[in-house]
ZAMARGU-4260 file (C-alpha; in steps of 0.2 Angstrom, whole numbers, plus 5000, padded with zeros to 4 digits):
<rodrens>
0) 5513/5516/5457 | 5517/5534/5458 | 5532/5544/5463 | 5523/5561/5470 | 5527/5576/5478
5) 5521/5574/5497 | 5518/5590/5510 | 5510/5579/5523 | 5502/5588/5539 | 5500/5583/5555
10) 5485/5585/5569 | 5478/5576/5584 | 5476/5558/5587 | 5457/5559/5593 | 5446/5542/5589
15) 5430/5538/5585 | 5425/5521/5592 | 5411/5515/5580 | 5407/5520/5563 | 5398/5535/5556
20) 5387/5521/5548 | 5372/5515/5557 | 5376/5505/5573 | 5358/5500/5575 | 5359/5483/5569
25) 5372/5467/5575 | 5388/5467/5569 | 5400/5463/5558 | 5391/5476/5547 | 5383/5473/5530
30) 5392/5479/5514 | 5408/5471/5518 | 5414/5451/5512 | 5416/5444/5527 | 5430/5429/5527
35) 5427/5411/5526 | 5432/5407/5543 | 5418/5419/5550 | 5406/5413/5538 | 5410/5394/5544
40) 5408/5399/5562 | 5392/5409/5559 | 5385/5391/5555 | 5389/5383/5570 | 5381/5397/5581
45) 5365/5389/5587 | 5376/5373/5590 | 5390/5387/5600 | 5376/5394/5610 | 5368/5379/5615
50) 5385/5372/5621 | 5388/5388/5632 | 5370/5386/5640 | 5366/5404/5636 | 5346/5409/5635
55) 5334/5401/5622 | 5330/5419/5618 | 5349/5424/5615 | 5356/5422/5597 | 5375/5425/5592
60) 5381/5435/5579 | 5402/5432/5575 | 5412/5448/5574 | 5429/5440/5570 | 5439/5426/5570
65) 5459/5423/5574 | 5465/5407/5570 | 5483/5400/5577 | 5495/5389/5566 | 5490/5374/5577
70) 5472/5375/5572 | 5465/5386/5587 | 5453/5398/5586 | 5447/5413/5596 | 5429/5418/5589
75) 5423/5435/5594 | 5404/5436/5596 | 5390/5449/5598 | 5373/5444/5607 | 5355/5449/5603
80) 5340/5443/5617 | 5324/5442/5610 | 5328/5452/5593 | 5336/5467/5604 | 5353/5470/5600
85) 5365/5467/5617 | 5377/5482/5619 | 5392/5475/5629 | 5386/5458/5628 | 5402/5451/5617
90) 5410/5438/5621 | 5426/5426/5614 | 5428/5407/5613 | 5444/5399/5612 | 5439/5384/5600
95) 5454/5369/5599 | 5452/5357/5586 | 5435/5347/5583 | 5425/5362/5587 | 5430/5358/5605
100) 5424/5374/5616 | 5439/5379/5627 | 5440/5394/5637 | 5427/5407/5637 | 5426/5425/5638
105) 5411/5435/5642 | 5412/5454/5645 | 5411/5462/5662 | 5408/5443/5666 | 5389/5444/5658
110) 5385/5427/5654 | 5367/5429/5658 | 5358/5443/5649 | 5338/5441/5650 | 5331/5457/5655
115) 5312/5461/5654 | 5309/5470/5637 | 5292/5479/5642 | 5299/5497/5643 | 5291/5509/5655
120) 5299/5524/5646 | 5289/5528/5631 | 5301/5530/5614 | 5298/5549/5610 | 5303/5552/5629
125) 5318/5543/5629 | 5322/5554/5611 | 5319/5570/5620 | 5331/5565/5632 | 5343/5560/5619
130) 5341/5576/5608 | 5344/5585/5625 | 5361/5575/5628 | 5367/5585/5614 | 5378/5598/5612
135) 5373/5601/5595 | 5359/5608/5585 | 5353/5590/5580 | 5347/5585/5560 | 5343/5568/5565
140) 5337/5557/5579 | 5330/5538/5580 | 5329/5527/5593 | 5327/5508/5598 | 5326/5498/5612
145) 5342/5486/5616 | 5350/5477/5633 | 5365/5488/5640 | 5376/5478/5650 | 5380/5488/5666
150) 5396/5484/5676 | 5385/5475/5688 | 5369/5470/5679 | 5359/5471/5663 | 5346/5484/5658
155) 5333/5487/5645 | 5335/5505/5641 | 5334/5515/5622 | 5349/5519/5612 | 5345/5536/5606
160) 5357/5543/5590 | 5358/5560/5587 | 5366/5566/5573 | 5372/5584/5570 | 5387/5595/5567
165) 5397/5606/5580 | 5401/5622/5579 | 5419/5617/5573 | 5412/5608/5557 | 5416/5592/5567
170) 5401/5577/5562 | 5392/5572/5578 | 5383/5555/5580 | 5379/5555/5596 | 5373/5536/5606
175) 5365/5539/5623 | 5357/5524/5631 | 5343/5529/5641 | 5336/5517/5656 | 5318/5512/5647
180) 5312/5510/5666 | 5319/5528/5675 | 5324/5536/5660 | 5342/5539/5666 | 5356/5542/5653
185) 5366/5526/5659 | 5380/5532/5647 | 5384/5540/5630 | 5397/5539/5614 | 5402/5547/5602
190) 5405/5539/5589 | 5419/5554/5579 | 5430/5560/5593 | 5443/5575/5589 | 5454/5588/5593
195) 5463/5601/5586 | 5482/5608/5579 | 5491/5609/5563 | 5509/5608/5555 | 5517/5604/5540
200) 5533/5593/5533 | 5536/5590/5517 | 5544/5572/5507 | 5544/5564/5492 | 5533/5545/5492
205) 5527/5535/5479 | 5509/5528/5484 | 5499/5516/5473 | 5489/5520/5458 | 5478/5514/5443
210) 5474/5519/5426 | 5486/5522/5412 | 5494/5538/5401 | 5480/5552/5401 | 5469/5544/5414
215) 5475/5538/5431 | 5467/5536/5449 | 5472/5538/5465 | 5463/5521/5468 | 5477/5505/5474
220) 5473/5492/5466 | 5485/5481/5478 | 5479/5487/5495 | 5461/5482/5493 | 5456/5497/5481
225) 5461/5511/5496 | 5456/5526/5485 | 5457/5544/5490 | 5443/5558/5486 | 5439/5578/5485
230) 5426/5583/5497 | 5431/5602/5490 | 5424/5609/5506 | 5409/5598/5509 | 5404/5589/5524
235) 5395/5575/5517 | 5395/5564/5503 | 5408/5552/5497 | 5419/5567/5486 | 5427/5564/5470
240) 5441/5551/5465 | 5457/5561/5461 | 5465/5559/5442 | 5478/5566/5436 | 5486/5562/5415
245) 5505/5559/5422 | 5504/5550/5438 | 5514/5561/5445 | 5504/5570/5459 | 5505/5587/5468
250) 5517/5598/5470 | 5523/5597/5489 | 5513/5612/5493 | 5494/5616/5498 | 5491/5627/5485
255) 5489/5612/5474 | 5475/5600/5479 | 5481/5584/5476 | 5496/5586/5487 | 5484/5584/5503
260) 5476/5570/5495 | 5496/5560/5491 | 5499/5564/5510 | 5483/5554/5515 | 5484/5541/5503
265) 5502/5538/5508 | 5496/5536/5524 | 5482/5523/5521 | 5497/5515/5510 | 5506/5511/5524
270) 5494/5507/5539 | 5489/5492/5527 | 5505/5487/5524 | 5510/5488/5543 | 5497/5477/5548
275) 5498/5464/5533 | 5516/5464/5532 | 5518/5462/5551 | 5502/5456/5560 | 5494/5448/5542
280) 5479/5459/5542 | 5471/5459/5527 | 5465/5476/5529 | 5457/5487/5542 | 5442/5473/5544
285) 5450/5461/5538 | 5440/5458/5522 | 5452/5460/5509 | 5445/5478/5507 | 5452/5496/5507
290) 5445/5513/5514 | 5440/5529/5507 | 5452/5545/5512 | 5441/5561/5510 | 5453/5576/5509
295) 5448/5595/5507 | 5434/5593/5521 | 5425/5609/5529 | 5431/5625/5527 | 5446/5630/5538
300) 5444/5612/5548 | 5458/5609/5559 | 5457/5592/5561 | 5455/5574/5556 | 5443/5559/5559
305) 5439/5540/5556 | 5421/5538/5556 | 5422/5518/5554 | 5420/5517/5537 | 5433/5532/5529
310) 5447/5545/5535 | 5442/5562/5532 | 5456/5579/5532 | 5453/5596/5535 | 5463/5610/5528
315) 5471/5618/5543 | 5470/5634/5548 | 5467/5646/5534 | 5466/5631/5521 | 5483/5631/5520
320) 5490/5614/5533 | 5479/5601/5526 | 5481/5590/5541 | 5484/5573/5533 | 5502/5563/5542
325) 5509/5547/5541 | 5504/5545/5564 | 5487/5554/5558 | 5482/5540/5546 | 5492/5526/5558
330) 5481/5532/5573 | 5463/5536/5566 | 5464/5519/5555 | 5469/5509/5571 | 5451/5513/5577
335) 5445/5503/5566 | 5454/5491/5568 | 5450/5491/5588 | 5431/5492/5582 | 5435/5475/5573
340) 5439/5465/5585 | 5438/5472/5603 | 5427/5487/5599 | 5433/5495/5614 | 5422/5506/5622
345) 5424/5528/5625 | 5423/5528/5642 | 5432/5517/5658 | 5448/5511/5658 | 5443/5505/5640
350) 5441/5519/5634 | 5458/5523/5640 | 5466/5507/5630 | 5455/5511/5615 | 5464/5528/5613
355) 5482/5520/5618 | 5478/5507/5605 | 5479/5518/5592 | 5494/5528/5599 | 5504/5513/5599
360) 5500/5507/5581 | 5500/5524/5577 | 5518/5522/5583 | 5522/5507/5574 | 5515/5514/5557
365) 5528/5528/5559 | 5542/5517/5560 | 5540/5505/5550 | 5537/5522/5536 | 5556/5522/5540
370) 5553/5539/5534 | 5567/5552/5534 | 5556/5566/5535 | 5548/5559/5548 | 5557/5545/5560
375) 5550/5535/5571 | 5548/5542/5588 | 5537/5537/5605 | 5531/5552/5603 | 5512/5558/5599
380) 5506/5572/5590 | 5525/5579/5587 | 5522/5589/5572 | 5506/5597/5577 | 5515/5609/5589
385) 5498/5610/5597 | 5506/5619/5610 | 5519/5633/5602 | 5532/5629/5609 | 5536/5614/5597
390) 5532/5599/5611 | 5523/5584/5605 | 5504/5581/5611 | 5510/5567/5623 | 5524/5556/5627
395) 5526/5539/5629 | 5541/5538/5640 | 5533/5550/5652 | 5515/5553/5650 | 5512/5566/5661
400) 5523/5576/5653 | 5509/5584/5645 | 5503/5589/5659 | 5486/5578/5661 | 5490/5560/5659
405) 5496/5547/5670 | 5509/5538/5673 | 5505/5526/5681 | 5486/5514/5682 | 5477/5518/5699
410) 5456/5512/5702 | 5454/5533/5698 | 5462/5531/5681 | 5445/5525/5670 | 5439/5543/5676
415) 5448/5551/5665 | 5446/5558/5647 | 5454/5544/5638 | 5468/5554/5630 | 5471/5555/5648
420) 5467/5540/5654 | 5480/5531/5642 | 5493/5538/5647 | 5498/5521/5659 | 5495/5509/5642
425) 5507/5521/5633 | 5521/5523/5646 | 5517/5500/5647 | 5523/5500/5628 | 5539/5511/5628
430) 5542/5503/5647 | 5541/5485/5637 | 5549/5493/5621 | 5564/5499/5627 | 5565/5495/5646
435) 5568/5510/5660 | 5581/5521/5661 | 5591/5534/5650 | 5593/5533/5630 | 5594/5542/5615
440) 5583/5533/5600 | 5583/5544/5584 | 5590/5558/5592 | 5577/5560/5604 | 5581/5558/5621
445) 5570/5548/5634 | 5573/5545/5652 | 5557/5532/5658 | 5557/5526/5675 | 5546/5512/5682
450) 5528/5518/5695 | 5536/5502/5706 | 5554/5508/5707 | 5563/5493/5698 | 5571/5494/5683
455) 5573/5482/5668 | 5578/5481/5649 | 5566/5481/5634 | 5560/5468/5623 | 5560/5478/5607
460) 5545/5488/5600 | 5541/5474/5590 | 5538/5462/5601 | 5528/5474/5612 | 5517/5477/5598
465) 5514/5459/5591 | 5508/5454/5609 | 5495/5471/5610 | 5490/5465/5594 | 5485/5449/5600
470) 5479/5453/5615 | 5469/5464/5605 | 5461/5452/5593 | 5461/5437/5605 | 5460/5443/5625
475) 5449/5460/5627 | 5431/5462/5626 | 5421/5480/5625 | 5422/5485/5642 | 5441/5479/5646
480) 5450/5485/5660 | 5468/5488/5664 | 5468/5472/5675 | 5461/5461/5660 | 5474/5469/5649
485) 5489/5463/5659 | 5481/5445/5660 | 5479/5448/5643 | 5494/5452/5636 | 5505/5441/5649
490) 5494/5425/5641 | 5499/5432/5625 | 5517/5432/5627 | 5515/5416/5635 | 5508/5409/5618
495) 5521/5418/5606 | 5535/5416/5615 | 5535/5404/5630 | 5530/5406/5647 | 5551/5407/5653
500) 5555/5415/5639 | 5563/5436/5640 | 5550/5442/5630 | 5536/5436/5642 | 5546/5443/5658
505) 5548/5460/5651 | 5531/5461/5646 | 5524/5456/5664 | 5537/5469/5671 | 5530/5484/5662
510) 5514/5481/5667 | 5521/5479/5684 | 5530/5498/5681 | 5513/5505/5677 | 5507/5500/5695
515) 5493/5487/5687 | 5494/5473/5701 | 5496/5455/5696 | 5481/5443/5693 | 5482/5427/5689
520) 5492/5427/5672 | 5513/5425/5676 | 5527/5422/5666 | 5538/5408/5673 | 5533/5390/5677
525) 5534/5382/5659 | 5547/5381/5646 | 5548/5390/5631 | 5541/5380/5618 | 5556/5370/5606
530) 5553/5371/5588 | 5546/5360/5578 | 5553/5348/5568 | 5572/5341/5566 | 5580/5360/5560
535) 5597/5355/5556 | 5599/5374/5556 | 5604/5383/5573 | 5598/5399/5576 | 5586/5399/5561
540) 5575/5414/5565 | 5589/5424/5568 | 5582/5429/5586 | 5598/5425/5594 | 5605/5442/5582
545) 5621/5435/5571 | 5625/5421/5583 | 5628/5401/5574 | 5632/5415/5556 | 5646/5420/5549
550) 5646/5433/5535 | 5643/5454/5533 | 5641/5461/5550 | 5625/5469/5549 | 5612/5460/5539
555) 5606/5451/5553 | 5596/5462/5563 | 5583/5467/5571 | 5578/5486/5564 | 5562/5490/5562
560) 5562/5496/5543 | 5558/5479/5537 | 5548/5466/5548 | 5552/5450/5551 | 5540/5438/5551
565) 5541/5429/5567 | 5550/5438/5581 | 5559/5453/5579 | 5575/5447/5571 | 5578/5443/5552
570) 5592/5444/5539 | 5591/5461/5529 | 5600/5460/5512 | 5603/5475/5502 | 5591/5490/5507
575) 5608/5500/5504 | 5602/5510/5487 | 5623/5510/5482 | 5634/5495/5476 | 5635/5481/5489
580) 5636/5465/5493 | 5633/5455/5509 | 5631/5436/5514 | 5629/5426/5530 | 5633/5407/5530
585) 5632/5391/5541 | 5638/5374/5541 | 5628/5360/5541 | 5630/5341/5542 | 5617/5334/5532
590) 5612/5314/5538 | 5620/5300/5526 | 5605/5290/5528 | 5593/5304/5523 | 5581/5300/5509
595) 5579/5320/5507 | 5584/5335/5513 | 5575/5351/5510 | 5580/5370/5516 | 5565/5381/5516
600) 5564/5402/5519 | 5554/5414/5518 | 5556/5429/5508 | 5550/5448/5506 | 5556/5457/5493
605) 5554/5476/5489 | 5563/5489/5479 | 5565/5506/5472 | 5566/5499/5455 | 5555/5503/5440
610) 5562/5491/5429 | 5550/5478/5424 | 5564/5470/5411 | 5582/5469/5420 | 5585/5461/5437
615) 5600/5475/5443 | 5600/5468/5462 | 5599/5449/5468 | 5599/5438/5481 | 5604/5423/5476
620) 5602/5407/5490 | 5620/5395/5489 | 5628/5378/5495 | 5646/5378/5496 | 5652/5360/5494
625) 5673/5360/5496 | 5678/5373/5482 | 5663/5372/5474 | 5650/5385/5477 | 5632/5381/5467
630) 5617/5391/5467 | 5601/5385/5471 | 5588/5398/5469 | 5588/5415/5464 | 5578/5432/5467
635) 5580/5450/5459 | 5568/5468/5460 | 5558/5459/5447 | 5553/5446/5461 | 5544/5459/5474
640) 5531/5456/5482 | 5526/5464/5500 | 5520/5450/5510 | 5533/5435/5515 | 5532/5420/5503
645) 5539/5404/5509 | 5553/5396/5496 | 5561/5379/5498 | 5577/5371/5489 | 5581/5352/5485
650) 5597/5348/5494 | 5595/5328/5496 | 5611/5328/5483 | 5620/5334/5498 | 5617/5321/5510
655) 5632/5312/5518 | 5642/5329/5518 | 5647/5344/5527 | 5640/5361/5517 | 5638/5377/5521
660) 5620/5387/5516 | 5624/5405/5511 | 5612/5418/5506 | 5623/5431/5495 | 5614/5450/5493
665) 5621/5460/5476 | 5616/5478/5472 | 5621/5491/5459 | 5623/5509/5460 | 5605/5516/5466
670) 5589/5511/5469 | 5584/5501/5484 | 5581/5482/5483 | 5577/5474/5500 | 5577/5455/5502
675) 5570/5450/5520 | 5571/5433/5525 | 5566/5422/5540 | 5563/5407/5551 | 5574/5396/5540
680) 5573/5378/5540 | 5584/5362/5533 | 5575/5347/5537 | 5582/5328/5532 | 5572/5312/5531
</rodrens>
């Protein structure tokens, strides 16, 4: 690890929706390790195919898999008919125990695919027509025949990629899918979208590293091998690894190259640590593997890209604002994320959710930076000053503050350019975040009101974001609409937090403040499910804030600089950096006629430290028997580790009496030590 001097930059949040990697062939693409659970369902695929009656000439390829605690999977798939790959043919399969098929997805509705696959349309024509799609002077251009899913039927037709660079230096890898019988252009994508601006802030990080004295590499080991390279004004090729002999990197200004490159490996840092950490994402595709970060792109290139397989920064106007940010990195990354799993298309009200997607991740990174140089906000783009005038790029509370967003969902919205056209998504999150009305979050003032008039409170940000994210993975398909995302996300609240329970409401009434209508997805008419097993613990996730606790006011909460690992609540000790101490306590009557008695937690722990010998902070986890105060278990800074790890403590010795469980926090002077922990449990039998 490496203590650096960080300028970071800011610039647009623009996507691209595939990768700059050929798209020619099925995915999941080769080259990355795909994990087990994919590689068990791509077995039963013939069985999976012949169960949902699909064509003899129809072959399933898995994308991804989600699997639930209870055994449940959602399978994400991609179709080929008669060796041609099926664009917008995707589909999921909610698969319950025993490889029982449950409900089943299909995108647009397109269970049946089989087209004729004798073009009309000969192959160099449909490349003429391609080549004269483009707004580019073209260096490359292939075709081949595939079946595009319209909104209302299937159709052969050629995909046609032209690749090229714009005037602005932007890459271009143009798709156009041309109807192989009348040689229309049934709809085109980009696969690197981008905009433009630039500004500068400045902080100091510490970012991940390898090597030792004399020879180290901006290459992090413990984030999947993220590394972060120097294009030195290229616009191709991989660059060059960063080294530097201290580990210490950059100087917090452009004039030295590696700060642009700390910025953007600061920011690749922490958009895998939001989405393990919070969602446990093991990496941008879930692999286990980390990205490239090209820095130093172009000459004079205002702006920033994923291309779905790296990030790539220019330097600003002038060469002088690299435009690498924490919400740049948070933003472009979650594209590939989106590609992933829903690979949402560029166009239609998807389109729209696509580019929201990554606005609202793109959000979450920025919090959960908890950066004081930059603090969390609903606003997008808010360093670039795109504008002059220092306004942001687009706001969550109000979209159409910008001017060309929307407020509110109308059958007009998919239209729109999709940084347009996700204004309603964006306004749905801060709606469900933090409810209607006026308020005041990190000094900014925000003053949302609903499309239908009501009003309502929030369900936190966190919440709001764990059920997009499983909506996300386990609901939308590639041509997603608005209406499919608010069945979507009401089912996914549903299976979180309960059908009646507050989080679920409030989801269903920001979608219902956006103006998207009800379907057939509703909150209400259940119960919220009970927990499981016989917790002699009340409150043990903490999501009812400090109540059945006694103890420091404070630790229990539900800030968003540490996540909790279910919910949005947890107990926070330490995070103070300065001498403290805090504790939080319950009584418990455990059963005479136990046999054993066991309290289990789970615990994050990570600190400013650079000891790897003295334990200066602790958490230590305590009965208190009468008079008698015995520690169980105990943790310190030389016990981190950034993903939750679940713990369990012996108490059978107990059994018969009245204790109380405390968890005690202890820190010195400086340096940071946080100990996180959640969804407690004391169990007897």
């Amino acid at each position: 690890m490496a203590i650096v001097a960080a300028a970071g930059l800011a610039t647009t949040f623009t996507a691209s929706t595939a990768g700059a990697a050929d798209r020619s062939v099925p995915l999941p693409a080769s080259g990355f390790n795909q994990p087990a659970a994919v590689q068990a369902e791509q077995a039963l695929t013939a069985r999976t195919a012949a169960a949902l009656g699909l064509g003899s000439g129809e072959q399933l390829q898995v994308r991804d898999v989600v699997k639930d605690p209870d055994g449940t999977e959602y399978v994400r798939y991609d179709r080929t008919f008669n060796g041609l790959k099926v664009v917008g043919g995707d589909l999921i399969v909610k698969r319950g125990k025993g490889e029982s098929i449950g409900q089943v997805t299909y995108n647009r509705g397109a269970k049946a695919v089989e087209v004729s696959t004798k073009p009309t349309l000969s192959q160099s024509a449909a490349l003429a027509k391609g080549a004269q799609a483009a707004k580019f002077k073209a260096n490359g251009n292939k075709g081949q025949l595939v079946v595009y899913v319209t909104p209302t039927k299937p159709v052969l037709a050629y995909e046609v990629v032209t690749t090229g660079v714009k005037p602005d230096q932007t890459p271009s890898v143009l798709h156009s899918f041309i109807d192989a019988k009348t040689g229309a252009v049934l709809a085109q994508d980009d696969e690197i979208k981008a905009g433009t601006g630039n500004s500068m802030y400045a902080g100091t990080v510490t970012i991940g590293t390898s090597g030792s004295s004399g020879n180290f590499s901006m290459t992090d080991p413990s984030r999947g091998g993220n590394y972060t390279t120097d294009l030195k004004g290229a616009t191709s090729g991989n660059g060059t690894t960063f080294t530097d002999a201290d580990d210490t990197w950059g100087n917090g200004a452009a004039s030295d190259r590696a700060t642009a490159a700390v910025d953007a490996h600061y920011g690749a840092q922490l958009t895998w640590d939001y989405y393990k950490n919070v969602h446990g994402r093991n990496g941008i595709f879930n692999n286990g593997q980390g990205a490239r970060s090209r820095v130093h792109y172009g000459n004079a290139y205002v702006n920033a890209f994923w291309d779905g397989t790296q990030m790539t920064y220019g330097d600003g106007s002038g060469n002088t604002h690299p435009l690498t940010a924490i919400d740049v990195a948070g933003h472009e990354m979650s594209h590939g994320v989106t590609e992933a799993t829903a690979n949402l298309n560029y166009s239609g009200d998807a389109g729209g959710l696509n580019e929201a997607t990554s606005d609202i991740f793109g959000t979450m990174v920025e919090w959960y930076a908890n950066n004081a140089s930059d603090p969390g906000d609903y606003l997008i783009g808010e360093k670039i000053n795109i504008n002059g005038n220092g306004t942001p790029l687009r706001y969550m509370d109000k979209p159409s503050k910008d001017g060309a967003s929307k407020d509110c969902w109308t059958t007009s919205t998919g239209g729109l350019d999709p940084h347009y056209s996700s204004g309603p998504l964006n306004h749905w999150f801060y709606l469900a975040s933090e409810g209607t009305g006026s308020k005041t979050i990190n000094g900014v003032t925000y003053n949302s009101t609903a499309c239908n008039g009501t009003t309502f409170a929030g369900v936190g940000r966190d919440v709001a974001a764990k059920v997009w994210y499983r909506t996300l993975t386990t609901k939308l398909s590639s041509g997603s609409t608005y209406k499919d995302a608010r069945e979507g996300a009401i089912n996914s609240a549903k299976e979180l937090y309960g059908a009646d329970s507050a989080q679920c409401k409030g989801i269903e009434a920001a979608f219902g403040g956006i103006s998207v209508p009800a379907g057939s997805a509703a909150c209400g008419g259940g119960t919220t499910p009970p927990p499981t097993g016989d917790n002699l613990l009340k409150n043990p996730g903490f999501e009812s804030g400090a109540v059945d606790w006694t103890g420091t006011a404070g630790p229990i909460t539900n800030d968003s600089g540490r996540p909790a690992r279910t919910g949005t609540w947890k107990l926070w000790l330490g995070g103070n950096g300065r001498t403290a101490t805090e504790n939080v306590s319950q009584s418990v009557a455990i059963p005479a006629s136990a046999t054993s008695a066991t309290l289990s937690f789970w615990i994050r722990i990570d600190t400013a430290e650079t000891t790897t010998t003295t334990a200066y902070d602790t958490a230590k986890v305590q009965v208190v028997d009468g008079t008698t105060t015995s520690t169980l278990a105990t943790y310190s800074n030389l016990n981190k580790n950034t993903s939750y790890v679940q713990k369990t403590v012996n108490l059978t010795a107990y059994k018969g009496k009245t204790v109380t469980i405390k968890f005690t926090g202890q820190e010195d002077s400086s340096a940071q030590t946080s100990f996180v922990i959640d969804d407690t449990s004391l169990t007897a039998s």
